[in-house]
Backbone as a printed PyTorch tensor [residue, N CA C, xyz], in Angstrom:
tensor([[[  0.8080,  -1.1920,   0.0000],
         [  0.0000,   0.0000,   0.0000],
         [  0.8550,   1.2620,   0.0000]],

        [[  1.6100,   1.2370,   1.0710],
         [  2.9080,   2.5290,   1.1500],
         [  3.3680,   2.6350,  -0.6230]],

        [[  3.5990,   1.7340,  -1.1770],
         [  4.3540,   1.9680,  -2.6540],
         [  3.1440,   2.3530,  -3.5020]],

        [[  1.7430,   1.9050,  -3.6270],
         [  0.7680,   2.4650,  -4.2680],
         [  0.5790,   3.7960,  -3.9830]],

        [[  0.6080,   4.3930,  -2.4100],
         [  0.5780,   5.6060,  -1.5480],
         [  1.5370,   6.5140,  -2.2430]],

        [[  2.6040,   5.9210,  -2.0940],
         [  4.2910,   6.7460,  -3.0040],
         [  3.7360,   7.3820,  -4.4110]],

        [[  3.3290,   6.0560,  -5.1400],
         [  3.8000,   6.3600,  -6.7400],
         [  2.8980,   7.6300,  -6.9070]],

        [[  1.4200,   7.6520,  -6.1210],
         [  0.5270,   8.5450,  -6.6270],
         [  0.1850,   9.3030,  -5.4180]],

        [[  1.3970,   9.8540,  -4.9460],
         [  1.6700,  10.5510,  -3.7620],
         [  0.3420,  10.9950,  -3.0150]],

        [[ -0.5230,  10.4220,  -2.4660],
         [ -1.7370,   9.9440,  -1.8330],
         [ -1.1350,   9.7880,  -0.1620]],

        [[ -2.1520,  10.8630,   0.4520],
         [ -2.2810,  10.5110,   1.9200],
         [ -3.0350,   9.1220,   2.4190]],

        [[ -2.6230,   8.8080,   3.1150],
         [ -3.1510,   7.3740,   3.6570],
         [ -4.0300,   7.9400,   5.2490]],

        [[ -5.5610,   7.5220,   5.0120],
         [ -6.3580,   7.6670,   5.8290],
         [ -6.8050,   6.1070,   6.5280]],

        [[ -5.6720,   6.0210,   7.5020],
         [ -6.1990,   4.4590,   7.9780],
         [ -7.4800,   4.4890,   8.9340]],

        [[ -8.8160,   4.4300,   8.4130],
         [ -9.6910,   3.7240,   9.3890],
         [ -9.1010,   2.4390,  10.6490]],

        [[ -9.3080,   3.1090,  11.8090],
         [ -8.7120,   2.1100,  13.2820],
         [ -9.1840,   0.8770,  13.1090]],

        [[-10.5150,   0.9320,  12.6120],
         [-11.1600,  -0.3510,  12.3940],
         [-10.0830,  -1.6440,  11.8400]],

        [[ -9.8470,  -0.8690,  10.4800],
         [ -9.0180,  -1.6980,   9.7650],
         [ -8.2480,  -2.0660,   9.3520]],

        [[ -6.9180,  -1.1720,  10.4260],
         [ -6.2220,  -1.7730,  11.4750],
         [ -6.3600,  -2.9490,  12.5900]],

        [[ -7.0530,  -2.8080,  13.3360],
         [ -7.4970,  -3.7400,  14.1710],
         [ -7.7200,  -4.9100,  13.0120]],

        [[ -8.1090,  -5.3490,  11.6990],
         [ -8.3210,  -6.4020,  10.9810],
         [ -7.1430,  -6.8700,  10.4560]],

        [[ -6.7800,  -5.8270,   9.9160],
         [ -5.1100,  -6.4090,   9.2680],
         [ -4.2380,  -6.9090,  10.1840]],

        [[ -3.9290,  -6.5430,  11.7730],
         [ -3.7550,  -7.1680,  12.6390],
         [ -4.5730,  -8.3840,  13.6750]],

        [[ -5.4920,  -8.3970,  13.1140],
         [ -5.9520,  -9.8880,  13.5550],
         [ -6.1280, -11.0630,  12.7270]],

        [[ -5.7140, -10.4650,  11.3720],
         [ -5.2160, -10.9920,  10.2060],
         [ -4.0370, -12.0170,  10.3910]],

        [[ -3.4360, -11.2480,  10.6080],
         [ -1.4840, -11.0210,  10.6040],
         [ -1.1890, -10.9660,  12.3730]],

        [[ -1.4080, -11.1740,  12.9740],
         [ -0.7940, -11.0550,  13.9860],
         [  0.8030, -10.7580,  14.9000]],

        [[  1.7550, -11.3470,  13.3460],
         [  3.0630, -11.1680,  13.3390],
         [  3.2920,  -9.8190,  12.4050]],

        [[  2.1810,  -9.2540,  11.8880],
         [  2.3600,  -8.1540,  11.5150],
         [  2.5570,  -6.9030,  11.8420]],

        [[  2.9890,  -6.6900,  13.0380],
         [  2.9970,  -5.4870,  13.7120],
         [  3.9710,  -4.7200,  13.3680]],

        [[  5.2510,  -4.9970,  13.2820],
         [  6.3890,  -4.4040,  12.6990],
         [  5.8770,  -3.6830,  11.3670]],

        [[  5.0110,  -4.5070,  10.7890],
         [  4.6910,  -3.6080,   9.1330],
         [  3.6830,  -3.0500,   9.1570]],

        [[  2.5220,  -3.0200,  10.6040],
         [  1.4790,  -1.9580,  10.8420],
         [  2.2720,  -0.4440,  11.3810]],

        [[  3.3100,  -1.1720,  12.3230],
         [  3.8820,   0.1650,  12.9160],
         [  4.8130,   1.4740,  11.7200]],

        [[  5.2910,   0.3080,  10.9080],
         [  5.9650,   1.4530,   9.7090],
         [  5.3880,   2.0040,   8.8880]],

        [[  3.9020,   0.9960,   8.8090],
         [  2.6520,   2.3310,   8.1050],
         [  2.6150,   3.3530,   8.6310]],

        [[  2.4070,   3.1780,  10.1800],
         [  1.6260,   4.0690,  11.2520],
         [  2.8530,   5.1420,  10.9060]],

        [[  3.7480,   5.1480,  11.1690],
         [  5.1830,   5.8850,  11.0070],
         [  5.3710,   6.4250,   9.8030]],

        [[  4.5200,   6.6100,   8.4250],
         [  4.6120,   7.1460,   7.5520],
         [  4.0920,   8.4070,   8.0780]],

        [[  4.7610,   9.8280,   7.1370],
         [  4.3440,  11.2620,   7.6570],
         [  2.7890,  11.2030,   6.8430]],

        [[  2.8150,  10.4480,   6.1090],
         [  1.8230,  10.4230,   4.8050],
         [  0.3880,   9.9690,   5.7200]],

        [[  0.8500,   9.1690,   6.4810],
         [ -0.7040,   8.3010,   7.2920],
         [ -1.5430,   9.1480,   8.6920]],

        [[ -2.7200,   8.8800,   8.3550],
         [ -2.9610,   9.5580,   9.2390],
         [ -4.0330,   8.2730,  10.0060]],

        [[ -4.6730,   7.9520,  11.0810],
         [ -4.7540,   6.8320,  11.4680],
         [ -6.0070,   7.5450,  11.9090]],

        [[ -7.6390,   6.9790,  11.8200],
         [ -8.9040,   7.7110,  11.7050],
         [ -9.6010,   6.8220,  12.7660]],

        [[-10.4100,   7.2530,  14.0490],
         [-10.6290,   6.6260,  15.3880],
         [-12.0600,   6.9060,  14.5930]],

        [[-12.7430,   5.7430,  14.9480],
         [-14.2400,   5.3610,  14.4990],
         [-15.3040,   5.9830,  15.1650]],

        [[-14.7350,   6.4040,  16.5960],
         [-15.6600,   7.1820,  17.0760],
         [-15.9710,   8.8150,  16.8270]],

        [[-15.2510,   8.9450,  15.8250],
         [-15.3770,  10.2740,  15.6410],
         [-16.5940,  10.1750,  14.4150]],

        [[-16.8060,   9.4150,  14.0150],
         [-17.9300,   9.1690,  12.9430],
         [-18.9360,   9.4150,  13.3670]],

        [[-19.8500,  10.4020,  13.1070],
         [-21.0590,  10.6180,  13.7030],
         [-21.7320,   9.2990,  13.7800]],

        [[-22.8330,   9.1950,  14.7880],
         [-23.0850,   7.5080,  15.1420],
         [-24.2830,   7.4630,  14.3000]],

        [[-25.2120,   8.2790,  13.5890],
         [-25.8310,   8.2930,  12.4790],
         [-25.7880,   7.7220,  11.5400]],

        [[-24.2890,   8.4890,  10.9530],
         [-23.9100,   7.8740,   9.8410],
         [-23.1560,   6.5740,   9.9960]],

        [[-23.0400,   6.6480,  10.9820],
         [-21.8450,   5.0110,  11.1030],
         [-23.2280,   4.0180,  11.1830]],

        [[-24.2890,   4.2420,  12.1030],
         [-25.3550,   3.1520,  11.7980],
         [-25.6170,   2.9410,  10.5860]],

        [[-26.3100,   3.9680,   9.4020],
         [-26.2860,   4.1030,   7.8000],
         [-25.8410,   3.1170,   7.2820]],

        [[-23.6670,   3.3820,   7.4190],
         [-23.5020,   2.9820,   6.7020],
         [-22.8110,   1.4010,   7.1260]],

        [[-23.0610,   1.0810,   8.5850],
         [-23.2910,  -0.5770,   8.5880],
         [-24.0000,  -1.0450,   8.6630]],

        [[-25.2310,  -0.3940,   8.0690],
         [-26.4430,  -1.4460,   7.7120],
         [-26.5890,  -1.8060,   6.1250]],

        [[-25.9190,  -0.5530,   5.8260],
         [-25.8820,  -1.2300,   4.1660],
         [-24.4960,  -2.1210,   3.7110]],

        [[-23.5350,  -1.9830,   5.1530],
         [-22.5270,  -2.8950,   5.0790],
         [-22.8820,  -4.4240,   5.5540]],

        [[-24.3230,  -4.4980,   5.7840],
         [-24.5650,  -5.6350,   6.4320],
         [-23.9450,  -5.9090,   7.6260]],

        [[-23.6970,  -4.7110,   8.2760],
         [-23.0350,  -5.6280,   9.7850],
         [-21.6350,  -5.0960,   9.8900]],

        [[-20.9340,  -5.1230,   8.5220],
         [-19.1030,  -5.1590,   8.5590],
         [-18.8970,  -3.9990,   9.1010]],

        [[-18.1870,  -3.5410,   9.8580],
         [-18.1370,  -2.2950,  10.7880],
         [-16.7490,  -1.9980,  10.2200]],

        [[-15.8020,  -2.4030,   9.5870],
         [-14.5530,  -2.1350,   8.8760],
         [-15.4950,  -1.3420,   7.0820]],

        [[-15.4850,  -2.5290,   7.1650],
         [-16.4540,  -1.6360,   5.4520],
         [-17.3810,  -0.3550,   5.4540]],

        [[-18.1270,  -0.3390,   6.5580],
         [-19.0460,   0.7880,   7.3050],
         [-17.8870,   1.8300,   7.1370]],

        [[-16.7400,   1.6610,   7.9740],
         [-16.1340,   2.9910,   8.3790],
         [-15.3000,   3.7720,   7.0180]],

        [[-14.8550,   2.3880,   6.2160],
         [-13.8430,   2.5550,   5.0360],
         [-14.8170,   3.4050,   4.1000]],

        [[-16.1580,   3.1510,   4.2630],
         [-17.1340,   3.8790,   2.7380],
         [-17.0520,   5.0910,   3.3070]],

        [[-17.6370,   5.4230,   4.7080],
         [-18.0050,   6.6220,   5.0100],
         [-16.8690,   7.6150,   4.6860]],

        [[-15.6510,   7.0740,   5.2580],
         [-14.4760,   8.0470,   4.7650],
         [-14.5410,   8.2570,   3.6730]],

        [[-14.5410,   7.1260,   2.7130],
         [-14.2290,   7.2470,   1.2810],
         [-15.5840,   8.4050,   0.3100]],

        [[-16.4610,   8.4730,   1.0270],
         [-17.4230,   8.9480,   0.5710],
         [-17.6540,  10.3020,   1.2540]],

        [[-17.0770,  10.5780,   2.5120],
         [-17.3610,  12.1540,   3.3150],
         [-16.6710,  12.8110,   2.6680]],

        [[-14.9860,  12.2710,   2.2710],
         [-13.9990,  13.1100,   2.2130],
         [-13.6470,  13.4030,   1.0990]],

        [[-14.4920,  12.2210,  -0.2480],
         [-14.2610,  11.8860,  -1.5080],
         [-12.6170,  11.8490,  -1.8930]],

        [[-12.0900,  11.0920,  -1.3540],
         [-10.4620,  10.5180,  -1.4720],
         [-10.8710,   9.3100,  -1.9390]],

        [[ -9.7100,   8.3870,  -2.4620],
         [ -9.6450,   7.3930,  -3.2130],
         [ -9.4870,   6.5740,  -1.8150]],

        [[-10.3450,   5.1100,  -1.9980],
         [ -9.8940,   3.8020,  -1.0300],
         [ -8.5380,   2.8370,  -1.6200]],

        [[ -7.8140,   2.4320,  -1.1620],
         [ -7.0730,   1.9480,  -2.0150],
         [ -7.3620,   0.7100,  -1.0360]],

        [[ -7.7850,  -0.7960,  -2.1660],
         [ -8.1320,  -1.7940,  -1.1830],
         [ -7.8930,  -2.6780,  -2.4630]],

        [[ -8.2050,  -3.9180,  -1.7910],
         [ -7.9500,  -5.0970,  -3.0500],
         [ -9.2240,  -5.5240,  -3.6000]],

        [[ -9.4750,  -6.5180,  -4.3440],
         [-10.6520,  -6.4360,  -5.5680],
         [-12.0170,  -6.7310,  -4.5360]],

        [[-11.7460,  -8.0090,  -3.7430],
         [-12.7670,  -8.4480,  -2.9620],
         [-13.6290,  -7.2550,  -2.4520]],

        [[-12.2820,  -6.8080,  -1.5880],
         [-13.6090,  -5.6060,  -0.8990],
         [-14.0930,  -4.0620,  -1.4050]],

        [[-13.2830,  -4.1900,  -3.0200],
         [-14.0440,  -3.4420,  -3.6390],
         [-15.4180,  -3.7100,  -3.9180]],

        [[-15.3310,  -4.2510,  -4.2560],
         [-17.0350,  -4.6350,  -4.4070],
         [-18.0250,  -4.8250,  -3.5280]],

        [[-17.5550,  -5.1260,  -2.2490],
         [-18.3140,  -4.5130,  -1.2430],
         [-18.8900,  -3.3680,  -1.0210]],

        [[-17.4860,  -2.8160,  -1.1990],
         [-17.5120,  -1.3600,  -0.5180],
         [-18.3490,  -0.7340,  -1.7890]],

        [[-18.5540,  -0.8980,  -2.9270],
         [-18.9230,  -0.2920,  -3.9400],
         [-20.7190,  -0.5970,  -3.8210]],

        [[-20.7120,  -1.5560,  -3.4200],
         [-21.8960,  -1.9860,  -3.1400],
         [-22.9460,  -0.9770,  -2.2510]],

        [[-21.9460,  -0.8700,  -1.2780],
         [-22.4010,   0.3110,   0.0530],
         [-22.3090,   1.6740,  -0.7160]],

        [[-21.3370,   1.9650,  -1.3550],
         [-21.3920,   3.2300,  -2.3870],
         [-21.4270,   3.2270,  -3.2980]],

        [[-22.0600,   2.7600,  -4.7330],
         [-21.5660,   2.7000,  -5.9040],
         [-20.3280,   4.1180,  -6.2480]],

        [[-20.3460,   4.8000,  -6.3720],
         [-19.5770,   5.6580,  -6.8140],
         [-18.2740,   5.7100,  -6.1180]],

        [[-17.7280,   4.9960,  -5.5440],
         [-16.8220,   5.3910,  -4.5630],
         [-16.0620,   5.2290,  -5.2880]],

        [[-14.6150,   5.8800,  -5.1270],
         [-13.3790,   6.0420,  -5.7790],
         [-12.3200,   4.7670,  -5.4800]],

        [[-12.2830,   4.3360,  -6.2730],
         [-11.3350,   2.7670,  -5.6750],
         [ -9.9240,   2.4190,  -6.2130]],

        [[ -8.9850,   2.6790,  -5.5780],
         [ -7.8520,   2.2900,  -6.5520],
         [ -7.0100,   1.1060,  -5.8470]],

        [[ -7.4370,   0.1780,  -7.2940],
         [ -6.8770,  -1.5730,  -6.4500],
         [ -5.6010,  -1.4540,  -5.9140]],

        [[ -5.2920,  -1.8670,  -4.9190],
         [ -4.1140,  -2.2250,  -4.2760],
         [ -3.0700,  -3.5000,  -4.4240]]])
């Protein structure tokens, strides 16, 4: 992601959520969550700041996924690009059609 982030010099808006996934993913991944976190580029986005409105909204049209919930709303408040892989594009596109997606 950092090298997709680079080439098209793109701030990285990590939803906490999905953090918390990629590390329960990866569990030995911490060393390569922390050198994300350590990019000047990243900025790391606490879920509770999501109005609880819109966070209900948009995990009900996430069916539940509270990572996908938080990833659209950003992707859709702030209209920045998600950069994610194919699967959960289509999720997430699902919850937004229009959302800006650039595969990872």
């Amino acid at each position: 992601m950092l090298r997709v982030a680079r080439t098209h010099a793109l701030t990285l808006l990590v939803p906490d959520s999905a953090l918390y996934d990629a590390y329960d993913a990866r569990p030995n991944g911490g060393p390569a969550l922390a050198r994300l976190l350590s990019e000047p580029a990243t900025w790391l986005h606490d879920r509770a700041e999501v109005p609880s409105d819109a966070m209900n909204q948009f995990y009900n049209l996430a069916e539940g996924d509270t990572t996908a919930a938080h990833v659209a709303y950003l992707g859709s408040k702030r209209g920045w690009p998600v950069l994610t892989d194919k699967s959960a594009a289509t999720a997430l596109q699902r919850i937004v059609p229009d959302l800006w997606i650039v595969p990872a």
